[in-house]
C-alpha positions as CSV (number, residue, x, y, z in Angstrom):
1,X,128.6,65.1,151.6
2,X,128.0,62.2,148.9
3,X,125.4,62.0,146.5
4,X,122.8,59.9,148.6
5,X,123.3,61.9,151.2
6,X,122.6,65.1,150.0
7,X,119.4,63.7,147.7
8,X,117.8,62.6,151.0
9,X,118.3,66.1,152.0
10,X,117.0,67.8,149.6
11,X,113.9,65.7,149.2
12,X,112.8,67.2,152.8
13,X,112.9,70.4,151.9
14,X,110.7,69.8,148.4
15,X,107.8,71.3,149.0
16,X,105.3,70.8,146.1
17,X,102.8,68.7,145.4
18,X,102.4,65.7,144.1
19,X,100.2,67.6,141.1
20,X,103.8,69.0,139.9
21,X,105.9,65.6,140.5
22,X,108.4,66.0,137.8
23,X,107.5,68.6,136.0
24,X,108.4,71.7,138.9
25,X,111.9,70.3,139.3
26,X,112.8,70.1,135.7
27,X,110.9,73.7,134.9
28,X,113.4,74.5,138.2
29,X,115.5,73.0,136.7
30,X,115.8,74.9,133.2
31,X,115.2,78.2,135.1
32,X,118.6,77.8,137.7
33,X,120.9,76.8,134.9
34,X,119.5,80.1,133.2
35,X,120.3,81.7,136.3
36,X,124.1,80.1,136.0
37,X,124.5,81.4,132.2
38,X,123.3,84.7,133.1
39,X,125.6,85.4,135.8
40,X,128.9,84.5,133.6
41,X,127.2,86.6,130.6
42,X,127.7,89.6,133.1
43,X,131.1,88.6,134.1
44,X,132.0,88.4,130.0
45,X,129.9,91.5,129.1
46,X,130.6,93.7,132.5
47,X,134.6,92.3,133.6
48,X,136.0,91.1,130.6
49,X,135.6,87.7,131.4
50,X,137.8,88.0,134.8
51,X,135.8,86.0,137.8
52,X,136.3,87.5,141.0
53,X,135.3,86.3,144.1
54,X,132.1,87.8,144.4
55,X,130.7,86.5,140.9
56,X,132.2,82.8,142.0
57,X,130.3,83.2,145.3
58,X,127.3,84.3,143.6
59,X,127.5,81.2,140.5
60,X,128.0,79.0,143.3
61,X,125.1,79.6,144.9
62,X,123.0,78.9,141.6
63,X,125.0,75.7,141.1
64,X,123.9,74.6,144.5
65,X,119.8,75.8,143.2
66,X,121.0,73.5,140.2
67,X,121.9,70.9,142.2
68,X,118.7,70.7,144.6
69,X,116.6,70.5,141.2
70,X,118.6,67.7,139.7
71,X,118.6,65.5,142.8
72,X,114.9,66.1,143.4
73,X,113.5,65.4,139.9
74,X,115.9,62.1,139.9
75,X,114.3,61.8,143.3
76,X,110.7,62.1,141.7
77,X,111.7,59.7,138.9
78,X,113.2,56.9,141.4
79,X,116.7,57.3,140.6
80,X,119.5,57.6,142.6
81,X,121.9,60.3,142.1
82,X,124.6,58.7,143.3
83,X,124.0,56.4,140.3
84,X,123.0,58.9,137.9
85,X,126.9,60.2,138.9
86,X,128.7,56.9,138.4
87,X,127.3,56.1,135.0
88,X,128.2,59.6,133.8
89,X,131.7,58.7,134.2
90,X,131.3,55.6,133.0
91,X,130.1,56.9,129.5
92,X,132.5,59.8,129.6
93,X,135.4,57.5,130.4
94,X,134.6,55.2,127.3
95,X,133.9,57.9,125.3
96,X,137.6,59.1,126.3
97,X,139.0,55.6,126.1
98,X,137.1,54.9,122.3
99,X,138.7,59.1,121.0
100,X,135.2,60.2,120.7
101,X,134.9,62.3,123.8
102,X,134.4,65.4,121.2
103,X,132.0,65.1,119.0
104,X,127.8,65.3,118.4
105,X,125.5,62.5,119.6
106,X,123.8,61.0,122.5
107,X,125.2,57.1,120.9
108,X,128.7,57.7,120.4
């Protein structure tokens, strides 16, 4: 499924209003990728860091929670994931190109 696609998709299935535009997909947002980081701090706390296939199933799931929030916030702000997408490589791949793919900043 590509980007577009699965934006359009999700944007059928969100359900608030227009009072929480914005703001319930990023709060969504924040709260999923929570989810994410909690379920790998078991896997280092209670299995030593090993992933088995049950805790991949189970971080896959919040990925895809992850992913419905990110398309329909850039849904509620009129962007296009699909473009979102491309021009994250693009700055990642100059970053790479000009050595400052490590590093702090937004502007590097």
């Amino acid at each position: 499924m590509d980007f577009t696609a699965y934006q359009t998709a999700a944007r059928k299935t969100a359900l608030y209003g227009d009072t929480y535009r914005v703001t319930y997909p990023a709060l969504g947002l924040a709260s999923e990728a929570g989810e994410v980081a909690g379920k790998v701090k078991k896997v280092l706390r209670d299995r030593g860091g090993e992933f088995g296939d049950e805790q991949i199933a189970a971080i896959k799931d919040e990925l895809g929670d992850v992913l419905w929030y990110v398309a329909t916030l850039a849904a509620d702000l009129g962007l296009d994931l699909g473009d979102i997408a491309a021009g994250n490589v693009e700055k990642l791949r100059s970053r790479l190109e000009r050595n400052v793919i490590q590093g702090d900043g937004d502007k590097r």
